[in-house]
C-alpha positions in Angstrom: -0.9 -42.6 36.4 1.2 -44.0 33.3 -1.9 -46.2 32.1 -4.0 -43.2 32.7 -2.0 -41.0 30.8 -1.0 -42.9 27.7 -3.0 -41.3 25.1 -1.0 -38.1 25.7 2.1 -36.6 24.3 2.3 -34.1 26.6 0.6 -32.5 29.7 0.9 -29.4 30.6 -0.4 -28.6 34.6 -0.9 -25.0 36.4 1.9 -23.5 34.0 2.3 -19.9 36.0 5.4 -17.4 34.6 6.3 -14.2 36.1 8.8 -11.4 35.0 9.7 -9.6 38.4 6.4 -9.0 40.3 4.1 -9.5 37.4 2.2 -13.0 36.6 2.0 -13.0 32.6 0.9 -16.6 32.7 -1.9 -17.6 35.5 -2.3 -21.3 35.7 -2.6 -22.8 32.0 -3.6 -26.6 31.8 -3.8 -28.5 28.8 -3.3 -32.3 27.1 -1.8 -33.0 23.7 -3.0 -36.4 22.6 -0.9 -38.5 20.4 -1.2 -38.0 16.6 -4.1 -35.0 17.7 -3.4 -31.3 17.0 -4.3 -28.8 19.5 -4.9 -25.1 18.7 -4.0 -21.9 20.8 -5.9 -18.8 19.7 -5.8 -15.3 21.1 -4.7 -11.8 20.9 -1.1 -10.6 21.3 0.2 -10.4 24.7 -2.4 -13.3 25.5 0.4 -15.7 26.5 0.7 -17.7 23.2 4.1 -17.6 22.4 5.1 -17.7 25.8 3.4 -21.3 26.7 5.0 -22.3 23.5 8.5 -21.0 24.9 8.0 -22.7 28.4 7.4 -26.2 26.6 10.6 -26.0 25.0 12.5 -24.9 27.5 13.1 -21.5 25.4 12.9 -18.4 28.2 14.4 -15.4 29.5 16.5 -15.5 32.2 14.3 -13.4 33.1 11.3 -15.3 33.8 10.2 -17.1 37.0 8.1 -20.8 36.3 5.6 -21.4 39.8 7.2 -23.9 41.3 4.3 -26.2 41.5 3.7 -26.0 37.1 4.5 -29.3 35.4 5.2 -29.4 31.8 5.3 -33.7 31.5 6.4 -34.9 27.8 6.8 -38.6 26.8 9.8 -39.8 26.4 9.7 -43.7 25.4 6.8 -44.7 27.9 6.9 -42.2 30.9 6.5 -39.3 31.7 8.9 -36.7 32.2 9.1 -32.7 33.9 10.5 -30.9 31.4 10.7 -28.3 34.3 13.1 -30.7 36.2 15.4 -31.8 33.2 18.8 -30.2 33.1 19.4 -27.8 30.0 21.9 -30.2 28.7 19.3 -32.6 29.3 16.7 -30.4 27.6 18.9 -29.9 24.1 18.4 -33.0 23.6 15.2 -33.4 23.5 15.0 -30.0 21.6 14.8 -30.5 17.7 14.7 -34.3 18.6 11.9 -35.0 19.9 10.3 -31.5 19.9 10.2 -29.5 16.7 9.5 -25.9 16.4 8.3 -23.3 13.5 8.7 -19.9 14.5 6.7 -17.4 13.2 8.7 -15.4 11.4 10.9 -17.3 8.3 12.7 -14.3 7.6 14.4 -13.6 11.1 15.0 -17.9 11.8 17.1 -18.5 9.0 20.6 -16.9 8.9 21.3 -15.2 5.8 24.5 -16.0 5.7 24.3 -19.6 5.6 23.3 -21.5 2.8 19.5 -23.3 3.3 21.2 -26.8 2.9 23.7 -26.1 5.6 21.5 -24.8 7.9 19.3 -28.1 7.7 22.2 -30.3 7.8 23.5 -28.7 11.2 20.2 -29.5 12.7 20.7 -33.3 11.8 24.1 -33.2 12.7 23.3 -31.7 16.5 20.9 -35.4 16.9 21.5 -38.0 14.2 24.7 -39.8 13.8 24.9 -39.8 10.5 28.4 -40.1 8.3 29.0 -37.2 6.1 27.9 -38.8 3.1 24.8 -39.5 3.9 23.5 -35.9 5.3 22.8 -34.5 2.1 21.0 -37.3 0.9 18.7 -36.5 3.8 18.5 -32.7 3.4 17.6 -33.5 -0.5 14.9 -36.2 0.7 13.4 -33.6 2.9 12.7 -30.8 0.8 11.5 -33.2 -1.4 8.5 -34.4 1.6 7.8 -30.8 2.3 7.6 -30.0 -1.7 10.1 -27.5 -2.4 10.5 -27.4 -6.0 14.5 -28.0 -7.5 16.0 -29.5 -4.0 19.2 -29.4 -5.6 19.0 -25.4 -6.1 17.6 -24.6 -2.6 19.9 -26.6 -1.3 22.5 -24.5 -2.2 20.5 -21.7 -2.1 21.0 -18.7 0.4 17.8 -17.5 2.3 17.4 -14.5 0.3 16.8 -16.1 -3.0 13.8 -17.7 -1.6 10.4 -16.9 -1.3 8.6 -16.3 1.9 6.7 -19.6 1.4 9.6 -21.9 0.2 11.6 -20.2 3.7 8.9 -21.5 5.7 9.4 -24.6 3.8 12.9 -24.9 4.5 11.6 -24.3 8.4 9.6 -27.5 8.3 12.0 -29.6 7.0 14.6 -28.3 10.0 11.6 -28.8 12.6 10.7 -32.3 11.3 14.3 -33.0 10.4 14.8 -35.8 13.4 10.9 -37.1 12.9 10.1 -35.3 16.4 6.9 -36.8 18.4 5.7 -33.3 18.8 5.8 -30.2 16.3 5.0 -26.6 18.1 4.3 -24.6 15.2 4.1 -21.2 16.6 1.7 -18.1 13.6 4.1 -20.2 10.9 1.5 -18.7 8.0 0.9 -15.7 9.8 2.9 -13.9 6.8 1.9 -15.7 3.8 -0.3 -15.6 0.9 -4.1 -17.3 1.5 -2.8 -19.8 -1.4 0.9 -20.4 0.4 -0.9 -20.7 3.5 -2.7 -23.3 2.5 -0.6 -25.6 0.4 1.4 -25.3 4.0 -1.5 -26.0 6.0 -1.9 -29.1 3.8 1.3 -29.7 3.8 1.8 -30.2 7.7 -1.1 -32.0 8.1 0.0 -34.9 6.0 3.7 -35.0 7.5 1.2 -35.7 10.7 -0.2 -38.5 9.4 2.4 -39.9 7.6 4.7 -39.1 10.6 1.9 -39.8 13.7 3.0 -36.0 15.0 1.1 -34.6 17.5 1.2 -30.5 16.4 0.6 -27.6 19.2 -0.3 -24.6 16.5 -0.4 -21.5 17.7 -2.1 -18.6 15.7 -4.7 -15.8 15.7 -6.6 -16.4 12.7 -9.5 -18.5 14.0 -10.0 -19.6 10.3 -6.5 -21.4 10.3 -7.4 -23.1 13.6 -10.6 -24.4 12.7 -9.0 -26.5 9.4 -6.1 -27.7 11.0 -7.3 -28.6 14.7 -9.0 -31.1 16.8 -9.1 -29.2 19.8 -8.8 -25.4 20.9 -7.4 -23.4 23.9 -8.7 -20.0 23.8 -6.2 -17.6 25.5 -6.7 -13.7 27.0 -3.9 -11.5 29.4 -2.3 -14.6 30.0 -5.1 -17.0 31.5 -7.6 -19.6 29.5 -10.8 -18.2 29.0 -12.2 -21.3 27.5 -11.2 -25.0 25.8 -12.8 -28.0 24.0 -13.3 -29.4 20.6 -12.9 -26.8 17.8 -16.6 -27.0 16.3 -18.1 -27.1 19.4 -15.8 -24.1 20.8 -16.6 -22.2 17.1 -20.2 -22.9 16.8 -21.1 -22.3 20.3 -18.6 -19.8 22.1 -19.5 -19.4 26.2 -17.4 -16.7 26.3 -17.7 -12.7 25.0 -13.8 -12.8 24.4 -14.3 -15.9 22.5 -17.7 -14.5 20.8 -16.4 -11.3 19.9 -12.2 -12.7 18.2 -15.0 -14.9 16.1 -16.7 -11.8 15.0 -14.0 -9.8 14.6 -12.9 -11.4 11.0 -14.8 -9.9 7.9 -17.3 -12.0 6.9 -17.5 -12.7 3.2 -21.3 -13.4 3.0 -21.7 -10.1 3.9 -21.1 -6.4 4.4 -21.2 -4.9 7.9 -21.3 -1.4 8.4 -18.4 -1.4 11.0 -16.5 -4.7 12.0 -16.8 -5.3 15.7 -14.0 -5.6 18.2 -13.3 -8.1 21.0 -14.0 -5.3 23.4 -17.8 -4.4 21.9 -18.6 -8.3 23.3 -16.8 -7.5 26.4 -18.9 -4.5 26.9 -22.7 -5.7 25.2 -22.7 -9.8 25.1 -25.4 -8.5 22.8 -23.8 -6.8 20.3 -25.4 -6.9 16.7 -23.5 -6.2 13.6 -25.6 -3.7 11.4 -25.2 -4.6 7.5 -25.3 -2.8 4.6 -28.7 -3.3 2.5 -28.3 -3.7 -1.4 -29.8 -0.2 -1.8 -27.4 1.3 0.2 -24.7 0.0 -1.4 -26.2 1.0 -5.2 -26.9 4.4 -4.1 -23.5 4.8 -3.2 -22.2 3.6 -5.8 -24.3 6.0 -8.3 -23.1 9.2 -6.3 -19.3 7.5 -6.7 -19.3 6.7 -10.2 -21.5 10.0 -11.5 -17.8 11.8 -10.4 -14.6 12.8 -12.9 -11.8 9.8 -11.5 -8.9 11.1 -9.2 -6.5 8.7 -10.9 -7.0 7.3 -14.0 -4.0 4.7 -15.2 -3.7 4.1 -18.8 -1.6 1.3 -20.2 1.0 1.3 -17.4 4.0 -0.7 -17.8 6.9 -1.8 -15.6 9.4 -4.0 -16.8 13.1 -5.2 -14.8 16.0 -5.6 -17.0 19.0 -7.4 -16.0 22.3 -5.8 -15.8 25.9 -6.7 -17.0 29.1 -5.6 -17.4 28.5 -5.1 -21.1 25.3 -2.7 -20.0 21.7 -3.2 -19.7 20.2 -6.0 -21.4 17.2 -4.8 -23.8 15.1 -7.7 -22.7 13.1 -7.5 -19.7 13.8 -10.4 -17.2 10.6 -9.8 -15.0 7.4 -8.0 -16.2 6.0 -6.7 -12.9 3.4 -4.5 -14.1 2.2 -5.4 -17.7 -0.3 -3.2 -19.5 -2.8 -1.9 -16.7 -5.3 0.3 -16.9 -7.9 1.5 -14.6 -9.7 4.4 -13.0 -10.4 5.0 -9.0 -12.8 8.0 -8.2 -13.0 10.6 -5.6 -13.8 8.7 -1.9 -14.0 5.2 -3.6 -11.6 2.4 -2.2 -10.1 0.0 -4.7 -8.7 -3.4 -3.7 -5.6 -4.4 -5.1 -5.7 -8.2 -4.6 -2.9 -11.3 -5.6 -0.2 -13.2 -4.2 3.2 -12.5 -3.6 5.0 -11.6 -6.7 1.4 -10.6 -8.4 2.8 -7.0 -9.1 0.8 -5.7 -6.2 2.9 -3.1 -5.0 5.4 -2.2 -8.2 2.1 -0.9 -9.1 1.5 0.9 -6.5 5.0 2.7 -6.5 4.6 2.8 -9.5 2.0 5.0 -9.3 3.3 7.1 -6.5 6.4 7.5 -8.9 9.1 5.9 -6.6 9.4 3.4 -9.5 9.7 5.0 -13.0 7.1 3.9 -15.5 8.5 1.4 -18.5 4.9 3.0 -20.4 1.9 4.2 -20.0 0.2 6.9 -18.3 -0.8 8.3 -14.8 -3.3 10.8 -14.8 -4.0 12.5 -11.5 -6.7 14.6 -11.1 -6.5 15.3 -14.9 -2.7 15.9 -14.9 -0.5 13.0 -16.0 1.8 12.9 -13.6 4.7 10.8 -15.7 5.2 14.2 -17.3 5.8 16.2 -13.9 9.5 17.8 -13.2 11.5 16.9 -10.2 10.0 19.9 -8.2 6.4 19.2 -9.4 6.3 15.4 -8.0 7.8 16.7 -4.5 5.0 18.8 -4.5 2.4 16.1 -5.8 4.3 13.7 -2.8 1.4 15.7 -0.3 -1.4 14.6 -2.4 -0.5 10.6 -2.5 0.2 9.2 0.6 1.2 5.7 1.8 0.8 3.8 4.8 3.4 0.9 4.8 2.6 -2.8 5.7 5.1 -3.1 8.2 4.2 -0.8 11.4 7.5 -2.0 13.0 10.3 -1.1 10.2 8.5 1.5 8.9 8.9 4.1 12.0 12.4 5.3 12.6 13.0 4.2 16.0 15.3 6.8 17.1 12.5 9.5 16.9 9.9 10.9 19.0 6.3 10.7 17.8 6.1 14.1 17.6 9.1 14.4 15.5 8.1 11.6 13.4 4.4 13.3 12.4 6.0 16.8 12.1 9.0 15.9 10.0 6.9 15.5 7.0 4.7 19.1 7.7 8.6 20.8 7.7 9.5 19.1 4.6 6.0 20.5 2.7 6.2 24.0 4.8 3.2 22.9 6.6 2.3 24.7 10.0 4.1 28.1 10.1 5.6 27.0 13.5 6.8 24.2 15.6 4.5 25.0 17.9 1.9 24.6 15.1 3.1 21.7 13.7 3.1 20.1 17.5 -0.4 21.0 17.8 -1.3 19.0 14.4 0.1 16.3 15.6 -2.0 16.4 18.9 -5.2 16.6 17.0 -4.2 13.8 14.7 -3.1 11.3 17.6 -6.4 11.5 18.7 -8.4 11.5 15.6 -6.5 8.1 15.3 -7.5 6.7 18.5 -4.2 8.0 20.7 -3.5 10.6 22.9 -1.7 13.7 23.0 0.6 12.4 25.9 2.5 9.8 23.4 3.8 12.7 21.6 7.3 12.3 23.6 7.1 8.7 23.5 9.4 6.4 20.9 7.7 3.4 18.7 8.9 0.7 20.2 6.7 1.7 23.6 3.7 1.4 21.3 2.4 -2.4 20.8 1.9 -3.3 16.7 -1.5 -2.0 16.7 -0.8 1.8 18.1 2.4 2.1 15.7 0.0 1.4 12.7 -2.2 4.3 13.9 1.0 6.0 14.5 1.9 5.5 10.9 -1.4 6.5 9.5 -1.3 9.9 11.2 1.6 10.6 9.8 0.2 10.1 6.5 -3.1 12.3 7.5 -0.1 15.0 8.6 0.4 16.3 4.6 -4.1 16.4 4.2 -3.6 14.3 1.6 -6.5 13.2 -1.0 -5.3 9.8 -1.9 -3.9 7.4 0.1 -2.3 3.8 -0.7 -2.3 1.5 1.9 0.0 -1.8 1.5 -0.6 -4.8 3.3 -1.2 -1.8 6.0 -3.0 -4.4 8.4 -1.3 -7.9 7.6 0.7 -7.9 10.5 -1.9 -6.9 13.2 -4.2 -9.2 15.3 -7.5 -9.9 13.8 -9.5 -7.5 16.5 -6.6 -4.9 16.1 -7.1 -5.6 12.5 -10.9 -4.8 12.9 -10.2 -1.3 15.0 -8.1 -0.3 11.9 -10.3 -0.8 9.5 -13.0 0.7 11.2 -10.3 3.7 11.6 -9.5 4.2 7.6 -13.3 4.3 7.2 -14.2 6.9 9.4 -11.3 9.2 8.4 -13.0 8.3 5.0 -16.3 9.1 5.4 -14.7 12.6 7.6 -12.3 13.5 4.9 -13.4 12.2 1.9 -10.1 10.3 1.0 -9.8 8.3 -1.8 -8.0 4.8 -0.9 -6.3 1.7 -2.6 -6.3 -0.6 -0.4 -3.2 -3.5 -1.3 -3.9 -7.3 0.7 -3.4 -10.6 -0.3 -6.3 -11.3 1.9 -9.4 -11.6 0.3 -11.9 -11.5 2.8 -10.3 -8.1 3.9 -10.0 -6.6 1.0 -13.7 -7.5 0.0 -14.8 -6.4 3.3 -12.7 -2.6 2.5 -13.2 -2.1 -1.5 -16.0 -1.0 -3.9 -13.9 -2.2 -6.9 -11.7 -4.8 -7.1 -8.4 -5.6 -9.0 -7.0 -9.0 -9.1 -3.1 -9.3 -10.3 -1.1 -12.4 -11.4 2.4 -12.1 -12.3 1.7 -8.8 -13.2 -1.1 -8.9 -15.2 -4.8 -8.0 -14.7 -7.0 -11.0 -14.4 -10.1 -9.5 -13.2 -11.2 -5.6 -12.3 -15.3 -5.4 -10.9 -17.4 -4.7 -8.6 -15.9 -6.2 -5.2 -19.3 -8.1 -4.2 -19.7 -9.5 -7.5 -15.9 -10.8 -7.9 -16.6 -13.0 -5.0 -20.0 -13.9 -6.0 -19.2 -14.4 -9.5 -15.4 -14.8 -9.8 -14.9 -14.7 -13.7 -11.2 -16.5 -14.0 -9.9 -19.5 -12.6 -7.2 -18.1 -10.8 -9.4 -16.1 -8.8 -11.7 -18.6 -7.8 -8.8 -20.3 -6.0 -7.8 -17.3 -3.8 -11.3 -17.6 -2.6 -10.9 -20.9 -1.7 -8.0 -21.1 -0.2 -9.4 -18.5 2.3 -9.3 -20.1 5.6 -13.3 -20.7 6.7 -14.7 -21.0 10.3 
């Protein structure tokens, strides 16, 4: 078996996990050759995470492993049952030999640590290295992974980094004790296309210049296909299909597989509706209907022939820093500098950049929660910068927003009910509870819920259903003109697809009027007639959205469009 076997880092056999009577996991099988990376696609709740969890040795209490699953790792020329090791055993092989990314940079790193002594701990748990020589190696490893000014991050506390130099900092913990295997578990799952891929290629040659075998776990199908060899599709916990990534891509067996492929906006074109994972589990033979050119021009002609909703004129927001001697009179950051553009009644304007582009300081900006530097902000004629306290409470019903993070963004101690209805009380909307109730029925199911999760809290909802949740709370007020940030960054790409479809229906039914804030391009194109694109607070380039892919005019955004990940 040893000879047999010799290519592999790790094989994993009949891996089955239950919590209490449930099977969440149903018999996963896979190999991890030596120096090869293998990806793990699928939906939320499709048991990615989980397997990832089992291989190190990371579970609940909680859950039961089958008795007859084998997780067997390498460990100088055997092979070794994780599942049989004891924990102390297990710890240290953990960070050792295995590294792990988590997902979320934010949440792994304490805050109250500085980002050199959190690395340095992780050495000092496997490497017996004298004092002395442990910040050498911190410095030398946020020199391989490229963080720029080791010195200051060293010293550095979490939240004085950016989300792309955290997950930075992440890689040089997991790779920290040169492990043989790096489970890397959605770590780009939050950043900016460009971020992503500078980390992309950033892992890839700590591979080679390591001979790491990676297990990368994600749902964008894009991601997988540039940094994998192989891929293990994954639905409700079993394996619907696996093989070698192009074949797998170009020539899915599956519907489940067919349909997360077609799922993504494609950038080549303009579908009328994006389809969902369940239209292929339904019709095998599903067929995406475009939009023709004509279409598209005659909408366009009844769009632009209109007075604008919102017309921004010059609009300035600068930062100063503060003192003890007072406010400084020069600006330290320039987040929105000298803007102007116009959005017109049941148009959708993209607002695309990376992180730090000004993206949304303009948009509060707009909504008023941040006070213009300069400018103007005409709203349906009226320039809004102008309005008294009582009139911008009142112009709060017009503008809505629907927040990136569907998680944060709900107050988890209140019912839905109470969470759609509070904003009706605030603007006097609905002469009665009763009333208000019945609003919010209507608008659950206009958003694809039912009136029987009135009484239920947000964190009974997956990611997905508390997005919808958030959106018909921002339907409650009947607004005209709605801003929504980063709205589906955090979802699933066929979630993704069912909420997109979902703003432009209520769209084309209410005749709302959206800006639509991503730093991913492809979605963005897919949801905009115009197109903005910001950097460092300036506008590089505002046209028509086909025609800033075609024909990108700067050079800056000709590299967002290539950094998107392609299948």
């Amino acid at each position: 078996m040893q000879n047999q076997d010799s290519n592999y880092i790790i094989q994993v056999k009949n891996l089955s996990i239950s919590f209490g009577d449930k099977q969440v996991l149903n018999n996963v099988s896979f190999n991890v050759k030596k120096g090869d990376t293998l990806g793990i696609v699928g939906e939320s709740g499709s048991g990615k995470s989980l397997t990832s969890l089992a291989v190190m040795g990371l579970l609940s209490p909680a859950a039961k492993i089958n008795p007859e699953s084998e997780i067997l790792f390498r460990l100088q020329d055997e092979m070794v049952d994780l599942l049989k090791l004891s924990p102390k055993e297990l710890e240290k092989i953990r960070g050792n030999e295995m590294g792990m990314i988590f997902q979320e940079p934010m949440t792994s790193l304490n805050p109250s640590l500085r980002c050199g002594e959190q690395v340095e701990e992780a050495i000092k748990l496997h490497l017996k290295l004298p004092k002395s020589q442990l910040k050498k190696e911190v410095i030398s490893l946020f020199e391989q992974v490229k963080l720029p000014n080791p010195e200051r991050i060293y010293k550095a506390y979490p939240h004085e980094l950016s989300g792309g130099q955290k997950q930075r900092v992440m890689i040089a913990m997991a790779i920290s004790c040169k492990p043989k295997l790096l489970i890397a578990d959605e770590p780009t799952t939050a950043l900016d296309v460009t971020v992503q891929k500078a980390t992309l290629d950033l892992l890839k040659e700590l591979q080679e210049k390591n001979g790491m075998s990676m297990l990368f776990i994600s749902h964008d199908l894009g991601v997988i296909a540039n940094v994998c060899e192989e891929v293990l599709v994954m639905f409700r916990g079993d394996v619907v299909e696996q093989g070698n990534v192009a074949t797998i891509f170009n020539n899915p067996k599956e519907n489940y597989t067919k349909g997360l492929i077609a799922c993504r906006p494609r950038l080549e074109e303009r579908a009328k509706r994006l389809p969902t994972v369940k239209d292929f589990l339904t019709n095998p033979d599903y067929k995406t209907e475009e939009y023709t050119t004509e279409e598209r021009k005659a909408f366009h002609e009844k769009i632009y022939h209109q007075t604008p909703i919102l017309e921004v004129k010059n609009l300035k927001k600068y930062f100063y820093p503060s003192s003890f001697f007072g406010n400084s009179t020069i600006p330290n950051v320039k987040a929105v500098d000298n803007i102007s553009f116009k959005v017109y009644p049941g148009e959708t304007m993209g607002l695309v950049g990376e992180s730090g582009s000004g993206k949304t300081t303009l948009s509060r900006t707009v909504l008023l929660l941040e006070k213009p530097t300069e400018g103007e902000i005409f709203f349906n004629g009226v320039d809004i910068t102008t309005l008294k306290k009582e009139e911008v409470r009142k112009l709060r019903k017009e503008i809505q927003i629907i927040f990136q993070d569907p998680y944060s963004s709900l107050n988890p101690r209140q019912t839905v009910a109470q969470i759609i209805t509070e904003p009706m009380q605030v603007h006097k909307i609905g002469k009665t509870k009763a009333e208000r109730i019945e609003t919010a029925s209507i608008l659950l199911e206009k958003v694809g819920l039912s009136a029987q999760d009135l009484e239920k809290y947000p964190h009974e909802f997956s990611g997905g259903q508390r997005q919808r949740i958030g959106i018909a709370r921002a339907l409650a007020l009947n607004p005209k003109f709605i801003i929504c940030d980063e709205s589906v960054s955090a979802l699933d790409v066929s979630v993704q697809a069912q909420v997109l479809n979902l703003l432009n229906d209520l769209k084309s039914e209410f005749g709302f009027t959206y800006i639509f804030i991503s730093h991913d391009l492809a979605v963005v194109k897919y949801m905009s007639d115009q197109l903005l694109v910001m950097q460092h607070g300036e506008m590089k380039e505002l046209n028509d959205a086909d025609e800033v892919y075609s024909n990108p005019s700067t050079s800056y955004t000709k590299e967002l469009i290539e950094a998107i990940p392609k299948l």
